[in-house]
N, C-alpha and C positions, 0 to 999 in steps of 0.2 A: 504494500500500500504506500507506502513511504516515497515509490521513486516515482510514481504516478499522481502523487497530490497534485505537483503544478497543472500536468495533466488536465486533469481532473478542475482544478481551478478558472484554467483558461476556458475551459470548456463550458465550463457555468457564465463565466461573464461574457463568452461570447452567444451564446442560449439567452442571457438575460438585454444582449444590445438585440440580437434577433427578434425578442418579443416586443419592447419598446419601440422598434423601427414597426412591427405589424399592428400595433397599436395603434400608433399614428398614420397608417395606412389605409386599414381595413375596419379599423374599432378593435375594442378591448378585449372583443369574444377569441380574436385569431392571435390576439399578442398576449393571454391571460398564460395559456401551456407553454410554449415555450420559455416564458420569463420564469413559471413556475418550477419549469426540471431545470434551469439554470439558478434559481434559487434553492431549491434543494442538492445540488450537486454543491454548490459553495458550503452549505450546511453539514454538509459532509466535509470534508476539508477543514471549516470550522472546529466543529465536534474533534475529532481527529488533532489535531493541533492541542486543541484546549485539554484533552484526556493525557499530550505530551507537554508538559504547559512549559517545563526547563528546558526542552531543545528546542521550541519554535515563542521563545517569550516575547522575542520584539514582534514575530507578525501576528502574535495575538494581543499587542498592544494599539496595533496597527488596526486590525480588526474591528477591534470594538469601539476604534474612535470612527471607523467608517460609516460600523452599523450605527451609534449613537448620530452621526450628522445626520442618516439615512431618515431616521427616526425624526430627528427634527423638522425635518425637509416636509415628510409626511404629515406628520402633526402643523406645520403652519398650512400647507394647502387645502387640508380639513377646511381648518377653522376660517381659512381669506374667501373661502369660495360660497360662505352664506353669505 
């Protein structure tokens, strides 16, 4: 598993630009799956990292600041769009 994370990694965010670019395309219905197995493939990765937390500590420091801005991003667009 180990020499395939990056793998495994790119793989996910390039799943997650493919569903965003069908989103904006076609509507949410065509961009919702592939964002979603590109989301669960970095989740994996994540997980994975985090269960090694001393050999991969910088990119799970890295991580959780992404997921945290991600999170914020989400939460103001929520709230701007009533």
């Amino acid at each position: 598993m180990k020499k395939y994370l990056r793998e495994i990694e790119i793989s996910g965010l390039v799943l997650v630009i493919i569903g965003i670019a069908f989103s904006w395309i076609w509507g949410a219905n065509f961009g919702m799956w592939p964002c979603f197995m590109g989301l669960l493939l970095w989740l994996v990765t994540f997980l994975y990292k985090a269960f090694h937390w001393n050999e991969y500590a910088r990119e799970n420091r890295q991580n959780i600041v992404i997921l945290l801005i991600a999170i914020i991003i989400l939460l103001l667009q929520m709230f701007t769009r009533q």
